[in-house]
ROFIPA-193130 format. One record per residue (C-alpha): x, z, y; residue in three letters. Coordinates in nm, 3 decimals, decimal comma. Layout:
BEGIN
FIKE      east        up     north   code
FIKE         X         Z         Y    Ala
...
REM end
This chain:
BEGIN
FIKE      east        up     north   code
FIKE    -1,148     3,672    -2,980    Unk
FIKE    -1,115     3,599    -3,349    Unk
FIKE    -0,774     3,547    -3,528    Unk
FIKE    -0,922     3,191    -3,612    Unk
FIKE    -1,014     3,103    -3,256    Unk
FIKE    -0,715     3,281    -3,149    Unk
FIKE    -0,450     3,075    -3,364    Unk
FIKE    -0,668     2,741    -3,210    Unk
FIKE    -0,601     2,854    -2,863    Unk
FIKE    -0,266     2,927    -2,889    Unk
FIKE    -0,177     2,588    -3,098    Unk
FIKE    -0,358     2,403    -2,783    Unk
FIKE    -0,111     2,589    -2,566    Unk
FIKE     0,200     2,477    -2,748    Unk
FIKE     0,069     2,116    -2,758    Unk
FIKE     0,054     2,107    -2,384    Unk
FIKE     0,385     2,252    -2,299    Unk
FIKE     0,530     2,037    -2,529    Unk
FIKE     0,338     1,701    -2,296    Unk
FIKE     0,431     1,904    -1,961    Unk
FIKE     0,803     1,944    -2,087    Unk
FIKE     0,863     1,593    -2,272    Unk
FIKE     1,136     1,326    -2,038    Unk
FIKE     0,890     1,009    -1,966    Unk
FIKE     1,099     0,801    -1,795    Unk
FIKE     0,950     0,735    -1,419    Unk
FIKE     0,793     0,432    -1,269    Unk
FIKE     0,987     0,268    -1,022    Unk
FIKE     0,957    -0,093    -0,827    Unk
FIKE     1,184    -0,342    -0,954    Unk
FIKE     1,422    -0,525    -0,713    Unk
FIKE     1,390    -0,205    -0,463    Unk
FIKE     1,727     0,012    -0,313    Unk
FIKE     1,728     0,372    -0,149    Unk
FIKE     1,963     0,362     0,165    Unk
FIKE     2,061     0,647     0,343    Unk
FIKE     2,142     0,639     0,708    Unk
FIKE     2,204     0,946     0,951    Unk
FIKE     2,063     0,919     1,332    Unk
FIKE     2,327     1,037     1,602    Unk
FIKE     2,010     0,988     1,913    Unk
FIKE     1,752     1,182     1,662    Unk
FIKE     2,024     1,432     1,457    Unk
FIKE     1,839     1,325     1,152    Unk
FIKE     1,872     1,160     0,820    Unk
FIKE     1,616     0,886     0,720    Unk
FIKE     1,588     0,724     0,406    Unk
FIKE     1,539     0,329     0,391    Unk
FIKE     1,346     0,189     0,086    Unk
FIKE     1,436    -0,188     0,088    Unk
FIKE     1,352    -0,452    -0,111    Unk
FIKE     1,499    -0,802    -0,084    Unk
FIKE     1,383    -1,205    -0,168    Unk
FIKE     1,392    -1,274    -0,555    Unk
FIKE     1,718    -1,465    -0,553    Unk
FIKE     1,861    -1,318    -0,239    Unk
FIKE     2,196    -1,288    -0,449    Unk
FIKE     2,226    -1,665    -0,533    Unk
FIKE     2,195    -1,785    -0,173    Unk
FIKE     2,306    -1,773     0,181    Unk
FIKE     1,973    -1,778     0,346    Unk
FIKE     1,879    -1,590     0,615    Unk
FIKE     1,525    -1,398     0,628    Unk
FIKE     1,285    -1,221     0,920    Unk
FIKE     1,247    -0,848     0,846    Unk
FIKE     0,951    -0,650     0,846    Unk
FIKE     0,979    -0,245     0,937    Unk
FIKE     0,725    -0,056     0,836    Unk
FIKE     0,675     0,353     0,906    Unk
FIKE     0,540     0,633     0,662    Unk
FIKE     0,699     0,470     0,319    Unk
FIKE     0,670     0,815     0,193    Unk
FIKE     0,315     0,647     0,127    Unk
FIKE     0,299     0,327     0,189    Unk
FIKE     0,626     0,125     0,013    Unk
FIKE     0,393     0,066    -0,279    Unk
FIKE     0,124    -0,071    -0,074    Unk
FIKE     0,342    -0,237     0,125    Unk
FIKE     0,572    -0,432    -0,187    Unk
FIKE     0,245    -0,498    -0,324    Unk
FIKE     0,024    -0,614    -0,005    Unk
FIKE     0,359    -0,833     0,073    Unk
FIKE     0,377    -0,960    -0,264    Unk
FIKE     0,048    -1,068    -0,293    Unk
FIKE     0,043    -1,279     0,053    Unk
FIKE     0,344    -1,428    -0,030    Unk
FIKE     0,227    -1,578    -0,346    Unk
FIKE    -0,006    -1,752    -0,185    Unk
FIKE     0,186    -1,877     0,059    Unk
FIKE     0,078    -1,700     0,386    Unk
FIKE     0,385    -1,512     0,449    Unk
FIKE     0,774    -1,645     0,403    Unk
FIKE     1,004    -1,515     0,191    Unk
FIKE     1,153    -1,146     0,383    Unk
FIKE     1,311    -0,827     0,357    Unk
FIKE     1,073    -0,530     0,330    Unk
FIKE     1,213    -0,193     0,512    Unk
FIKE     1,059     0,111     0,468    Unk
FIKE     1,158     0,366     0,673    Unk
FIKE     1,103     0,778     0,552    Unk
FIKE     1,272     1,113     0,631    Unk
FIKE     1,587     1,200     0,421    Unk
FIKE     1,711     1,550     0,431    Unk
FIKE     1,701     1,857     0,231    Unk
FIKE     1,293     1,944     0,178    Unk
FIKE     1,172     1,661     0,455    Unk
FIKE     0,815     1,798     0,552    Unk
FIKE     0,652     1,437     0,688    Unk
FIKE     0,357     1,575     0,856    Unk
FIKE     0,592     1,770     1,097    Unk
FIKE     0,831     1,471     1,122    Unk
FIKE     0,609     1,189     1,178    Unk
FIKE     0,446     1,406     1,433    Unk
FIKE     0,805     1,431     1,626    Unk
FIKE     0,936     1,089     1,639    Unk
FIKE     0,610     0,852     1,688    Unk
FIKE     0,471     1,052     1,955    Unk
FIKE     0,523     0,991     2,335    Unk
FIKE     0,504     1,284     2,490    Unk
FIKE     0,470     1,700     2,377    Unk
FIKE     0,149     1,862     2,361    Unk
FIKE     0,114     2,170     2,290    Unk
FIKE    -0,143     2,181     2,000    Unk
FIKE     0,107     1,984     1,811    Unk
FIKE     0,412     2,124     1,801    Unk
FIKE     0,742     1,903     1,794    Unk
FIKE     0,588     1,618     1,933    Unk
FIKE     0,717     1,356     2,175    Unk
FIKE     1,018     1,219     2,010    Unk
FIKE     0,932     0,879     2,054    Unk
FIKE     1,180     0,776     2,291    Unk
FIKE     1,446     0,877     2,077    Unk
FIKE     1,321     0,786     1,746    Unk
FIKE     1,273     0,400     1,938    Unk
FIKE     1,667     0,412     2,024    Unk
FIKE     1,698     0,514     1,715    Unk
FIKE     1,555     0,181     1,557    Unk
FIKE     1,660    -0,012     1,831    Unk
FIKE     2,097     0,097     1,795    Unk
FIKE     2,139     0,252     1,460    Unk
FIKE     1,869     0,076     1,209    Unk
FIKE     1,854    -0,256     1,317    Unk
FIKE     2,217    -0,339     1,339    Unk
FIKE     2,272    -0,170     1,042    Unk
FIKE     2,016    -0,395     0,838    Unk
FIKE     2,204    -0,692     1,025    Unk
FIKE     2,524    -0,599     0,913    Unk
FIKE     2,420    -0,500     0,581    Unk
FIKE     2,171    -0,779     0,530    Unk
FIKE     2,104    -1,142     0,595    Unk
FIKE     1,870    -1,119     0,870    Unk
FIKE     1,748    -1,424     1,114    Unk
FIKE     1,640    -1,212     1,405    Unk
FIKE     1,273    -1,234     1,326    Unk
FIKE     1,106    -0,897     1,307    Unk
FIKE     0,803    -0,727     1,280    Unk
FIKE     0,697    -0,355     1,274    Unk
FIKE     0,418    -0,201     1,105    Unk
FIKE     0,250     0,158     1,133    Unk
FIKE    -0,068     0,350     1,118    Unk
FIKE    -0,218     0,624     1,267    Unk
FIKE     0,068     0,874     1,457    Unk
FIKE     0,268     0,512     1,333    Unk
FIKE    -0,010     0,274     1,525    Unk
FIKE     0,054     0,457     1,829    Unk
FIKE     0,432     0,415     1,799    Unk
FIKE     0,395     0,060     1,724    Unk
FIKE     0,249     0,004     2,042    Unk
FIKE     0,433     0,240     2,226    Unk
FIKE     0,772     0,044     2,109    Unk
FIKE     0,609    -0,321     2,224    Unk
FIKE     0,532    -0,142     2,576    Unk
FIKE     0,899    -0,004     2,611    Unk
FIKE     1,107    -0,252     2,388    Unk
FIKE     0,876    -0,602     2,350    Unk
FIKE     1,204    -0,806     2,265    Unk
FIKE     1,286    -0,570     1,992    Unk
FIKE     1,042    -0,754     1,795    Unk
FIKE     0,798    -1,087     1,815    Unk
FIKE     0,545    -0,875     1,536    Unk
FIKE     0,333    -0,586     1,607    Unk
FIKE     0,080    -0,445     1,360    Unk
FIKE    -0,033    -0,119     1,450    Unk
FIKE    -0,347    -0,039     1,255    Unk
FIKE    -0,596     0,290     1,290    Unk
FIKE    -0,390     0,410     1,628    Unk
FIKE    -0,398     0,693     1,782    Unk
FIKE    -0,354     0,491     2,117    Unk
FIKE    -0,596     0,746     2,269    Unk
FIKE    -0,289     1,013     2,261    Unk
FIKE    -0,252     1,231     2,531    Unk
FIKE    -0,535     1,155     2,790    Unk
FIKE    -0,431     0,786     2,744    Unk
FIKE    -0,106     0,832     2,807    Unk
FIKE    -0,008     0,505     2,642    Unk
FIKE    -0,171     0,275     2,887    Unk
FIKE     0,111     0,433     3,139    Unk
FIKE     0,418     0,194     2,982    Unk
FIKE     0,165    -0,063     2,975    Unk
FIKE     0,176    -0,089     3,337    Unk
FIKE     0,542    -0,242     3,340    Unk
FIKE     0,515    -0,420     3,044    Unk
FIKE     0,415    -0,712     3,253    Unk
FIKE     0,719    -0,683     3,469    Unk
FIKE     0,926    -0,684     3,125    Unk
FIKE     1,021    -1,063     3,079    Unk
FIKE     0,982    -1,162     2,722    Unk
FIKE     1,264    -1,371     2,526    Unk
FIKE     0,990    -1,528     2,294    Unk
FIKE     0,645    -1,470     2,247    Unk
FIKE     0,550    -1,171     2,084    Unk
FIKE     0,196    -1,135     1,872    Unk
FIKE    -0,016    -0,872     1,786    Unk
FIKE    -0,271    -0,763     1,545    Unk
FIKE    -0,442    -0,432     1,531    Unk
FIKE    -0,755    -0,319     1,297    Unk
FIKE    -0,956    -0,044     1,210    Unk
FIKE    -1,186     0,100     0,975    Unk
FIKE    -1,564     0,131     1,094    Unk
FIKE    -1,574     0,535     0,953    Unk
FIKE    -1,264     0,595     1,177    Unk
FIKE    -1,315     0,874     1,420    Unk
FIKE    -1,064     0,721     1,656    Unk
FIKE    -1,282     0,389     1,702    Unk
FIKE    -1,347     0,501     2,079    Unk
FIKE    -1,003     0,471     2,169    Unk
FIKE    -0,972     0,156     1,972    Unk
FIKE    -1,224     0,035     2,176    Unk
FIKE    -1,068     0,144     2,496    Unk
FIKE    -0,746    -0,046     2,334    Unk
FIKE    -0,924    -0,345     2,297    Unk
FIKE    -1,119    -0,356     2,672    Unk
FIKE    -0,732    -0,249     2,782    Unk
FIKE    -0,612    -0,623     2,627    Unk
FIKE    -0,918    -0,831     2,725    Unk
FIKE    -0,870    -0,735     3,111    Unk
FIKE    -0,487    -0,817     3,088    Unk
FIKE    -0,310    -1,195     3,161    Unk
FIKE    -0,035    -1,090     2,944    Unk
FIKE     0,182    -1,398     2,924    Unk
FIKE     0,338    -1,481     2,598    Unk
FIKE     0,129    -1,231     2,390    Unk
FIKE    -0,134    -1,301     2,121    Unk
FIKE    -0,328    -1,075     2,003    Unk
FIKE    -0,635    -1,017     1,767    Unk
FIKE    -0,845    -0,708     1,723    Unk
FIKE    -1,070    -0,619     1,412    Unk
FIKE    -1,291    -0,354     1,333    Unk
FIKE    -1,300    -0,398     0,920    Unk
FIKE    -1,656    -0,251     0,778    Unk
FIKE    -1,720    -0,029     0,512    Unk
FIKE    -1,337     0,153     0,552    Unk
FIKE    -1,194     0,481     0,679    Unk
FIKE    -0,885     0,584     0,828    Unk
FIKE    -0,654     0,562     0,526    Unk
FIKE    -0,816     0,289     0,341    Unk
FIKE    -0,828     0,054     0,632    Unk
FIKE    -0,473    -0,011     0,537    Unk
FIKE    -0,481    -0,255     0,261    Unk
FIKE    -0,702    -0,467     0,407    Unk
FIKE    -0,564    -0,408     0,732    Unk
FIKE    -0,204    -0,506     0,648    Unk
FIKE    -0,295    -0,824     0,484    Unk
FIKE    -0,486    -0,956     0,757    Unk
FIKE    -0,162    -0,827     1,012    Unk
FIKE     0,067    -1,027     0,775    Unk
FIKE    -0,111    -1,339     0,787    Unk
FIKE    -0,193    -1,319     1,198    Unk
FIKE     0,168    -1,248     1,289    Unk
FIKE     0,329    -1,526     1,014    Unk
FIKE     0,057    -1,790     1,093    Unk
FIKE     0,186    -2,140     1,033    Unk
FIKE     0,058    -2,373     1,319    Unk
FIKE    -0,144    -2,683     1,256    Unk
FIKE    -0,008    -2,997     1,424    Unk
FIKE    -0,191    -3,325     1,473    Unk
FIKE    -0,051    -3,581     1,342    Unk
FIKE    -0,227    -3,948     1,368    Unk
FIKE    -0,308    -4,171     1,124    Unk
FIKE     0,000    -4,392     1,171    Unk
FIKE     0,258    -4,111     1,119    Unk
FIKE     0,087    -3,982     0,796    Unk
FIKE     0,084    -4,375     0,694    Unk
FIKE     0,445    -4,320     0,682    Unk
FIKE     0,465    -4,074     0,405    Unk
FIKE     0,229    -4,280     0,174    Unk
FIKE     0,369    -4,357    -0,134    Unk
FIKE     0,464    -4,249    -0,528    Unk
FIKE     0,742    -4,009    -0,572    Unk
FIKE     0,966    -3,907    -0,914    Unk
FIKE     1,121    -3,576    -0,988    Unk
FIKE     1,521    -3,638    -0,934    Unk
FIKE     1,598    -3,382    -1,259    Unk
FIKE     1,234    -3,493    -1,416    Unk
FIKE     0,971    -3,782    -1,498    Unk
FIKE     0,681    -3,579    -1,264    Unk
FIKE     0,543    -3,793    -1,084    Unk
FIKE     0,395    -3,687    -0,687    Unk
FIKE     0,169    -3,942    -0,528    Unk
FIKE     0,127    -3,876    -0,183    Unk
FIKE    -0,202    -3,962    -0,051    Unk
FIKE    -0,347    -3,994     0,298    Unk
FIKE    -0,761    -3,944     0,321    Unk
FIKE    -1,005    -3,857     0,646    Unk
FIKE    -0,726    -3,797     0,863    Unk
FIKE    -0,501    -3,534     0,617    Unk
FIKE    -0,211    -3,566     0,380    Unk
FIKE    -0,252    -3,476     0,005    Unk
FIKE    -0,019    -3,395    -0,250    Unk
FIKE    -0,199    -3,535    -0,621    Unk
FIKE     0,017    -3,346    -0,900    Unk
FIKE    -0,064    -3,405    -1,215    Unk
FIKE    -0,398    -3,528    -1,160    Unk
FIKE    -0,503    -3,224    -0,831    Unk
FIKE    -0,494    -3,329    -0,485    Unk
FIKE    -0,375    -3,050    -0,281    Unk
FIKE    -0,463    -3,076     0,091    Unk
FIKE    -0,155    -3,023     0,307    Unk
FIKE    -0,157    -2,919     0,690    Unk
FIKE     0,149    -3,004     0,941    Unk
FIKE     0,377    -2,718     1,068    Unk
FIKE     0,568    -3,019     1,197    Unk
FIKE     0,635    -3,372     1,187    Unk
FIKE     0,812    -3,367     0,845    Unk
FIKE     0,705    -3,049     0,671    Unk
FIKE     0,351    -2,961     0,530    Unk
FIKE     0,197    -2,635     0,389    Unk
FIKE    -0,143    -2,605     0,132    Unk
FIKE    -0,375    -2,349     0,279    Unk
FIKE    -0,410    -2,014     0,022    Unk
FIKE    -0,120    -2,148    -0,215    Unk
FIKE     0,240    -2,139    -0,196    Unk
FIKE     0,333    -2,553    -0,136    Unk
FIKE     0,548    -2,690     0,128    Unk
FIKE     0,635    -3,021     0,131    Unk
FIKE     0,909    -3,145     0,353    Unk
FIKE     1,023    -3,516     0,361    Unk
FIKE     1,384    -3,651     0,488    Unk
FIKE     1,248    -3,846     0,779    Unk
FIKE     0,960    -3,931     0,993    Unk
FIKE     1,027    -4,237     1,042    Unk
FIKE     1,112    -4,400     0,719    Unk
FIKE     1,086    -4,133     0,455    Unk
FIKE     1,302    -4,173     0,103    Unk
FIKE     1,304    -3,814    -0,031    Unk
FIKE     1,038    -3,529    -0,070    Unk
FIKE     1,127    -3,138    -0,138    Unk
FIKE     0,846    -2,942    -0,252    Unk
FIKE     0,848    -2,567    -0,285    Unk
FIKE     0,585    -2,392    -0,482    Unk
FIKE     0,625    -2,028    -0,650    Unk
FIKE     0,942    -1,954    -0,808    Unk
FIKE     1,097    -2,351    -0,800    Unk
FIKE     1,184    -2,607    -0,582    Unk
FIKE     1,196    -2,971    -0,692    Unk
FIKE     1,338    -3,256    -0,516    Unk
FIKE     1,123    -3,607    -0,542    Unk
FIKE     1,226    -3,984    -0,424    Unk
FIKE     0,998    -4,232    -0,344    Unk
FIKE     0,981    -4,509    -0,588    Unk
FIKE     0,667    -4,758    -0,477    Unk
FIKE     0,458    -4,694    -0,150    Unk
REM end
């Protein structure tokens, strides 16, 4: 090599240890917190990656909780997916858990493989923690977010793959535990079906409230026959109490189902229901409303049958979640008026504000 190409090569080598060595400061997700807590049932240490309501400092509120598994991976997804839903109103406002392995050197493959599975086998070694790892969430993490956090009892848990099948393996064993379940991708197929064995008492497990359930998969995923067994499994059952949808998402594999997948879990297990209400009880709510700390003015409309919000010149069709409070579909707007009967003030909630209203004309 010439001295001229030589001096090149060497200046290009320099220039790159100099990138590889320079302090850029790392990305992280705003509003999120690392918690450590150590497992007596499992002898292990797991690390939470939280994230909490904006404003969850200036108020006493309580919120539902939704546990997800493998946040090694997903807590980005997962903030974001979340984030996304809730700004357009199809989720409420929550407290994300993430749960991963702490430790010195945590190896997840190994780990995961442990504490979601039901039983051993022997071409995976360490497997069938699950019981434990459940008793785990069900006496150490759970009380621990409730004493740590402001929690309402409303809970959902979310996994995939090795974390689908413990999903489903908790709502067998532990349905009360929580009224979500979104296990997506699952390997429900584990162990010659082994799975379907809890399933047998479930229906002699009386639930405390009804529990719903929403499991997808991608149409590339080589464990669609068991997700088809999983499905024919639910169809045959009279489960009381328990909803459940199944999809199987096109054009997706195994990982990638989970975006989608998630979302479309989210939405199922938060649905807001739809009440009819007649013609005479949306009469009630008729009328022109002012801001109480502003000049805005709301006019509250009633046409074919559903409220409408008109805000500065946009109707916004509203649905009833009950007989005084009123969502938009695909947009964050609740309405909720004082009384049913003779209604004087309106609170609507939209993104990032709240504004109180008072009716001034009908």
């Amino acid at each position: 090599m010439g001295m001229f190409k030589w001096g090149w090569f060497v200046l290009l080598l320099n220039i790159i240890n100099v990138q590889a060595n320079e302090n850029f400061a790392e990305v992280t997700l705003a509003g999120s917190q690392i918690r450590t807590l150590k497992s007596q049932i499992v002898n292990q240490e797991y690390q939470l990656l939280i994230t909490t309501p904006s404003g969850y400092g200036q108020t006493d509120k309580t919120y539902p909780v939704i546990y997800f598994l493998d946040a090694q991976w997903d807590f980005p997804l997962m903030v974001s997916t979340y984030g996304q839903s809730y700004y357009d109103g199809f989720v409420p406002e929550a407290i994300l858990v993430g749960i991963q392995w702490g430790g010195e050197n945590p190896n997840p493959e190994v780990l995961r493989a442990r504490d979601f599975t039901p039983s051993n086998m022997a071409q995976v070694p360490n497997s069938g923690g699950a019981e434990k790892f459940l008793g785990f969430i069900k006496q150490e993490l759970i009380p621990f977010i409730g004493s740590e956090y402001r929690t309402n009892g409303n809970r959902v848990l979310m996994g995939s793959s090795y974390g689908g099948l413990f999903t489903l393996y908790a709502m067998f064993n532990q349905p009360n535990l929580f009224n979500g379940y979104i296990p997506t991708a699952s390997a429900s197929g584990w162990d010659n079906n082994l799975l379907y064995s809890y399933a047998k008492t479930f229906s002699d497990k009386k639930l405390s409230r009804p529990i719903t359930l929403y499991s997808a998969i991608g149409e590339f995923d080589g464990l669609m026959p068991a997700f088809d067994d999983l499905v024919g499994f639910f169809e045959k059952q009279n489960f009381k109490d328990v909803s459940f949808k199944f999809e199987r998402l096109p054009g997706l594999g195994h990982a990638s189902v989970k975006g989608a997948a998630n979302t479309w879990g989210l939405h199922y297990v938060f649905a807001k229901p739809r009440i009819p209400l007649s013609e005479a009880e949306l009469l009630t709510f008729i009328g022109q409303y002012r801001g109480n700390t502003s000049n805005t003015l709301i006019q509250v409309l009633s046409e074919q049958g559903q409220l409408q919000l008109q805000i500065n010149g946009k109707k916004h069709p509203l649905f009833a979640s009950s007989k005084q409070s009123f969502y938009q579909q695909g947009e964050l707007l609740q309405a909720t008026f004082d009384s049913a009967v003779k209604p004087q003030t309106l609170t609507v909630n939209r993104f990032m504000s709240v504004e109180h209203f008072s009716r001034i004309a009908k």
